[in-house]
N, C-alpha and C positions, 0 to 999 in steps of 0.2 A: 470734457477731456475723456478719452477712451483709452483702458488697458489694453495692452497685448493677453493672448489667454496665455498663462503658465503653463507649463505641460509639470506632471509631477509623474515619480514613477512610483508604481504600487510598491507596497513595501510589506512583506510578510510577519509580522513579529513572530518571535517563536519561531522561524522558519530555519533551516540550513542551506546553506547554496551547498551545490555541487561537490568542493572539495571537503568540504565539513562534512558533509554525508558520506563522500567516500573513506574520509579515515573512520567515522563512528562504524561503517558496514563491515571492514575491511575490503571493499571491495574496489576496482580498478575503474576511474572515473568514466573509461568506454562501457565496461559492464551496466554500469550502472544506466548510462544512457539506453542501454539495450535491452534492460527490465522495462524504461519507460514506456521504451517503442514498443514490446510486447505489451503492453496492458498489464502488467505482476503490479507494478508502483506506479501510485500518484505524485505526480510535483505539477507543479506550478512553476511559471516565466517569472524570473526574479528581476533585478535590478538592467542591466544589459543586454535582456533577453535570455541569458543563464536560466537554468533549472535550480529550482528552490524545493523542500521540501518539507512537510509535516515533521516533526518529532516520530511521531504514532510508525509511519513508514519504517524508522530503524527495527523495527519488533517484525512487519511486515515482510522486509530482508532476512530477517535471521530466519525465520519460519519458512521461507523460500531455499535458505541455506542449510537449514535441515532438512528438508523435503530434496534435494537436490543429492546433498548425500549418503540420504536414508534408502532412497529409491533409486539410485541410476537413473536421473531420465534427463534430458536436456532441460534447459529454459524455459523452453516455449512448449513443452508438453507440462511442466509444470503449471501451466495457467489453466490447462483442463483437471490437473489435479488437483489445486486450491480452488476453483470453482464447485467441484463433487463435493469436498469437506465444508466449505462453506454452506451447500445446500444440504448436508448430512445434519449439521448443525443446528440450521433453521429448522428441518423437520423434526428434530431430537425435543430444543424447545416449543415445540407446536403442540405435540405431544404432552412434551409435562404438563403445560398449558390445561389444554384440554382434559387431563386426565386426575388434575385438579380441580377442575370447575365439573366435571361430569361423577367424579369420584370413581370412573372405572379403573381396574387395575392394569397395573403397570403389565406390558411386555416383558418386560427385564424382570 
C-alpha cells in the first residue's frame, strides 16, 4: 500500500504574521510590505503565503522609525543609513578587539 505525500506548511514558532507585526510596529500593513521590498526587514512566507516575522525585527522597525524621524530622509535612503551604522559598529568592535589583544591604546 502507497501513501499520498502530505504537503505541511512551515510554521514559524515565535513568529508574527503580518497584522500582529503591524499593530506591534505601529505601522500600516502596506508600509510594512514596503520595508520588506526595500531590504530594511526580514520575514519570511508564513502560513498562505502571508509575511511572517522574527520578534527581533520589531526593535529593527523602531530603529528605522527613529532614524526616519531623526534625519528626514525617506525609506529607502534609510537602507544606506543603517547599512554605514552597522559597518561603523562592526569596525568600532574590531577595534576594541584588537586593542585589547595588542594593548595599544585607545583612539578615543
Amino acid at each position: 500500500m502507497t501513501y499520498p505525500l502530505a504537503r505541511f506548511a512551515r510554521v514559524h514558532v515565535g513568529h508574527l504574521d503580518l497584522e500582529s507585526f503591524s499593530r506591534a510596529t505601529g505601522l500600516h500593513p502596506e508600509l510594512v510590505r514596503r520595508l520588506v521590498a526595500l531590504g530594511l526587514i526580514d520575514a519570511c512566507t508564513g502560513l498562505p503565503g502571508g509575511l511572517c516575522f522574527p520578534p527581533a525585527q520589531v526593535a529593527a522597525v523602531g530603529r528605522l522609525q527613529r532614524l526616519h524621524a531623526g534625519l528626514a530622509v525617506n525609506y529607502a535612503a534609510l537602507g544606506l543609513v543603517a547599512d554605514l551604522l552597522d559597518r561603523i559598529a562592526e569596525l568600532e568592535s574590531a577595534l576594541r578587539t584588537r586593542t585589547r589583544w595588542t594593548g595599544d591604546r585607545s583612539w578615543t
